[in-house]
N, C-alpha and C positions, 0 to 999 in steps of 0.2 A: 504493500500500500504506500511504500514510503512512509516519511513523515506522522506521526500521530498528529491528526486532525483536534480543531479544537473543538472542546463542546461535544455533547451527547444527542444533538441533534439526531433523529430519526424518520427517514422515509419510508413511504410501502413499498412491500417487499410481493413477489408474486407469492401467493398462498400455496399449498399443498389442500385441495378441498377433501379433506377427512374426518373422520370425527376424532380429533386426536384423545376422547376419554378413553377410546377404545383400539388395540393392536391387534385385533379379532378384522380382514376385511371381510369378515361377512358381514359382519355389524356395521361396518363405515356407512356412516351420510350418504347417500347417493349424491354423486357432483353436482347433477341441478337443481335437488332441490338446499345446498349447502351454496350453490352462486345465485339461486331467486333469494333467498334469504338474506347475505349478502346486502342485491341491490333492495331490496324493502327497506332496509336498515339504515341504508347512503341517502336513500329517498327521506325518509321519516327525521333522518338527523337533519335533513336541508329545510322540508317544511315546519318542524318544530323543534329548533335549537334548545338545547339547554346548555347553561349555564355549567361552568367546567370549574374544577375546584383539583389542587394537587391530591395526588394517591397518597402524599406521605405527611403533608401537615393542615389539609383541607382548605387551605387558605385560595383566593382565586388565580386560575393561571393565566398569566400576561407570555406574551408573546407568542414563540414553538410550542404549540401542546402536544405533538404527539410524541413525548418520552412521558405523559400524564407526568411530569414535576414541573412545577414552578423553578425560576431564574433561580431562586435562593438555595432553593434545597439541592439543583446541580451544583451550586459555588459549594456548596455546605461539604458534598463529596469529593470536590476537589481538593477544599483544605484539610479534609481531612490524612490524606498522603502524605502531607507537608512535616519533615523531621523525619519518614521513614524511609528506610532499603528494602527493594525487596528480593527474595532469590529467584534467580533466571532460570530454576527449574520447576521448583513446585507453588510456587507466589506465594510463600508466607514473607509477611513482614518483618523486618530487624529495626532497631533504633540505629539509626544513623552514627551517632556519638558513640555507640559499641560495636558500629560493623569495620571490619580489618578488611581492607582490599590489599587484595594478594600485589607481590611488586610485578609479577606479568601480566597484572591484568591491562587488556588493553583501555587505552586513554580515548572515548569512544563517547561524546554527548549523549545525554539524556534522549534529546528530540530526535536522533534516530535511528530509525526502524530495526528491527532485529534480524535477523538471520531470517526467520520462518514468516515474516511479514509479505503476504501475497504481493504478487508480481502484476500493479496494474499501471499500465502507461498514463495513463489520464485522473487530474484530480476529479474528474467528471464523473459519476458511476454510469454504467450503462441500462437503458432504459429496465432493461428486464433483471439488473442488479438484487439483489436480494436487501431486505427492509433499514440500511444506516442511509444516510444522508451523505452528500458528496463533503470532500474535504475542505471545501470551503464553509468555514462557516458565521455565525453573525455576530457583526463587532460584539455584539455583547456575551456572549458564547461563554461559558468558563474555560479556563485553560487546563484540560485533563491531560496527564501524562499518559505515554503507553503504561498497559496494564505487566508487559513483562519488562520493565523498566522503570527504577527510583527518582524519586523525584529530586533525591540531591548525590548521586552516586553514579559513578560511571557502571557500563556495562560490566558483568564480570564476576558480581557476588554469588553466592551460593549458602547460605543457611551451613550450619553444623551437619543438620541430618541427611541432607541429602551429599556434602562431602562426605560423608563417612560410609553411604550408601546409596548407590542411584539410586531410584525409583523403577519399576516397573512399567510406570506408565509413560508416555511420551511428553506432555507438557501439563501444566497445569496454567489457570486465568482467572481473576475472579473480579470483581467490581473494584474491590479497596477493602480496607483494613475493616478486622470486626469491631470499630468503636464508633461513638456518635450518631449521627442516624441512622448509617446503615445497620447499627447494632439495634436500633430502635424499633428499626421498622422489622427485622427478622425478627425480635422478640414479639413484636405485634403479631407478625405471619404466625409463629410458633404456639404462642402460648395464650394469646389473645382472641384468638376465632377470627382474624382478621387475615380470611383468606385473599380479599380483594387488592392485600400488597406482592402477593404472587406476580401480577401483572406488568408491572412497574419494574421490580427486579428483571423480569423476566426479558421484557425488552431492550434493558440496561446490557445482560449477558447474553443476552444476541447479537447484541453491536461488540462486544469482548471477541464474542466467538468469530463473528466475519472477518474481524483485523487480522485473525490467525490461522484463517484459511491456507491450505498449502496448494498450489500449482492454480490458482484461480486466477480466471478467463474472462474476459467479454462475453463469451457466450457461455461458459459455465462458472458462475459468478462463488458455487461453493465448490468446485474446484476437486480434490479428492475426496472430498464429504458426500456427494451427490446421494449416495445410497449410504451412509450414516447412521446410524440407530444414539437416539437421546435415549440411556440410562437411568432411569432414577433410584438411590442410594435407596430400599427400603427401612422405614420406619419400624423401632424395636413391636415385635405385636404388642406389647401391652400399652404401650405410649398410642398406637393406634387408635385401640380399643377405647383410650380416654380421648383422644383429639379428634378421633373420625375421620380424618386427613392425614397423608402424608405430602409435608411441605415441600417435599424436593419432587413429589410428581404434581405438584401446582406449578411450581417454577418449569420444569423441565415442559408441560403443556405450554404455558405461555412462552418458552423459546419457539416450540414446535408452531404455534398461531404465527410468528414473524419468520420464521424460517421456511418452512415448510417440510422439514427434518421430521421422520417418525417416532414419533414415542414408544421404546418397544420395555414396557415396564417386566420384563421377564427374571429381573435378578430377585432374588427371596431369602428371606431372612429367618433364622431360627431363633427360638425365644431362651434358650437357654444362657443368657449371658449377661452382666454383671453391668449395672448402670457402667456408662463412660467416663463422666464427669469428674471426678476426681482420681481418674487413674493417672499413673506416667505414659510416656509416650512407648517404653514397652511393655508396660502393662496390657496397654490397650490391644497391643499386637497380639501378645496372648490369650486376651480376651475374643477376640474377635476372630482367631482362625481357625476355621473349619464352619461359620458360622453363618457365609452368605452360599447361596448353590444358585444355580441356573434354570427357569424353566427349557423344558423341549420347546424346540423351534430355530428358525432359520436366524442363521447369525450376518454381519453385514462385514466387511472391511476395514469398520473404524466403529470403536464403539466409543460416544462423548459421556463418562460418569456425569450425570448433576446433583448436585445435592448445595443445604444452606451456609454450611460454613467448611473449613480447611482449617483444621489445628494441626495436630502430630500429625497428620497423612496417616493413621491409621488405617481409618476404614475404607479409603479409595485405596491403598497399599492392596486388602486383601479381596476387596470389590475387582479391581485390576487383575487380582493372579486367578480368582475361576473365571473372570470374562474374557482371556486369553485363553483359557484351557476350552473353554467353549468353544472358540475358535474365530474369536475378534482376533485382528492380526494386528492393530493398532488401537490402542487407550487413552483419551485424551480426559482430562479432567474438569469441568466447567463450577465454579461454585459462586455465589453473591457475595461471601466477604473471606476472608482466610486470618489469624490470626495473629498476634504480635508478640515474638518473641518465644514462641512453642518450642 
């Protein structure tokens, strides 16, 4: 892509018309009546507007609404980066003032683009682009750094855990650090019944996810993703049982609405295992292996883990090693905040 773009502006993206509740196509929406729908809905908002308020502090949105946040609450996510490192393989956060950059590492700006940042000739997107907004964006825009990139550090760092042990999976991305609102608004999703912050996340890491597209095209704008399966991390059964939802298949639908990626919720979780919260980070390793399995069914060539947060890489560590044995041949990690100092 070049360049990280300013601002979280977002465009439509051509849909995938499915019922993404469901990974069953017998079950999918039939296409026309999921595009009449659709247009009744384009129609109905034209003749009878309403009044538009943000996803994250209700207050009214002025300018871009389609990231549903207000000017404030993008600036809000912005600064909240601001004093942290983060690691260029799994996005957890470091405090700046404690991260040691190696003496080879290279001497490489912030502003640009990574290694794995798609390959597009023009700051323009092309019509049939999938749903961010071109690189241009408006004076007033917040100024968001790349996501696999610190906002005061050169390229180069790497966290404790993943020096001492690659990962599994290919990359990891997530919105920004778990504090401030972004912490606010997941506790809301989480523990709140405030499903309706799903959507806002949701769109936020779809615009994460497209920056990181590999080999993407003008005419295929996700690039090695095209047949991609969206993961969602399941929830322990008994947290289910009390929340009725799992939040990382609300987020992982809302990527799938802007993307048009499948939701293929097939990873499953057993109940046998020990709250996470106050484990270490090899605790939790132990706690959790042997503990997610696979349903039966077709696997795709890249499988995207989603889930709410990224502390120790725990669970996407062992989420990672059976959805490879399943036979995803690539694991990418997608999550809305990851955390500081894990």
């Amino acid at each position: 892509m070049g360049a990280w773009d300013s601002g979280w502006t977002i465009a439509r993206s051509p849909r995938a018309l499915v019922d993404v509740q469901s990974v069953n196509p017998k079950r999918a929406t039939p296409i026309w009546k999921t595009a009449w729908a659709q247009v009744f809905r384009s129609a109905a908002d034209t003749v009878f507007p309403t009044a538009q308020e943000c996803s994250f502090c209700q207050q009214p949105l002025n300018g871009d609404t389609r990231t549903g946040l207000c000017r404030h609450c993008l600036t809000d996510l912005d600064l909240e980066r601001q004093g942290l490192n983060q690691c260029m393989t799994c996005g957890k956060y470091i405090d700046a003032e404690a991260t040691t950059v190696p003496n080879n590492a290279p001497n490489i700006a912030s502003n640009v683009a990574p290694n794995n940042a798609p390959n597009i000739a023009s700051n323009v997107a092309p019509n049939n682009a999938p749903n961010i907004a071109s690189n241009v964006a408006p004076n007033n825009a917040p100024n968001i750094t790349p996501n696999n990139a610190s906002t005061t550090a050169i390229n180069g760092n790497e966290c404790s855990d993943c020096l001492r042990q690659k990962p599994l999976f290919a990359a990891a991305w997530n919105i920004g650090p778990y504090r401030g609102l972004l912490r606010q608004s997941l506790h809301d999703l989480k523990y709140q019944g405030q499903r309706a912050k799903a959507e806002p996340l949701g769109r936020l890491m779809a615009t994460i996810l497209w920056r990181n597209v590999p080999n993407a095209t003008w005419t295929q704008p996700w690039g090695d993703w095209q047949q991609a399966h969206l993961i969602p991390i399941p929830v322990h059964p008994q947290k289910l049982q009390t929340r009725n939802y799992n939040q990382a298949l609300l987020l992982a639908q809302a990527i799938s609405a802007e993307t048009g990626l499948l939701v293929n919720d097939r990873l499953g979780r057993r109940s046998d295992t020990e709250a996470q919260a106050h484990l270490t980070r090899q605790q939790r390793m132990e706690n959790l292996r042997g503990q997610f399995y696979v349903l039966p069914g077709a696997s795709a060539p890249t499988a995207i883990i989603v889930d709410d947060i990224y502390t120790t890489g725990a669970t996407v560590a062992e989420a990672t090693r059976v959805l490879r044995q399943a036979g995803y041949v690539r694991v990418v990690v997608l999550t809305a905040a990851a955390g500081i100092g894990y």
